[in-house]
N, C-alpha and C positions, 0 to 999 in steps of 0.2 A: 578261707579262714578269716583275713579282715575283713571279707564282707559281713559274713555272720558276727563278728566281734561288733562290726562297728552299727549292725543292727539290734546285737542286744541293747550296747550302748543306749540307742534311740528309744528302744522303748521300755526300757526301763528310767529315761529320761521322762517319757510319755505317762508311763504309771505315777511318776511321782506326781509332775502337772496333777494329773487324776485325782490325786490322794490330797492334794493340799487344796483344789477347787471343791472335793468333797466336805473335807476340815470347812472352810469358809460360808459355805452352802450351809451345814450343819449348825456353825455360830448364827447365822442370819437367821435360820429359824430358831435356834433357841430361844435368840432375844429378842424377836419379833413381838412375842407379846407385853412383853414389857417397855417395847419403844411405841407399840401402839398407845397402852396406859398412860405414857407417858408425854407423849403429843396430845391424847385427846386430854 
């Protein structure tokens, strides 16, 4: 039983990681085009 607890634990630690690299990845493209507009 703590094994399995302390497993979901992790990867539900894991999906999070996942989910806020996804958010980030997602910003970096949004505003890509407009930092390119912007630089050139």
């Amino acid at each position: 039983m703590k094994n399995r607890t302390r497993n979901e634990r992790r990867r539900a630690r894991r999906e999070a990681v996942r989910g806020v690299v996804v958010t980030i990845c997602f910003l970096v493209a949004l505003f890509a085009d407009s930092w390119v507009e912007w630089i050139l």
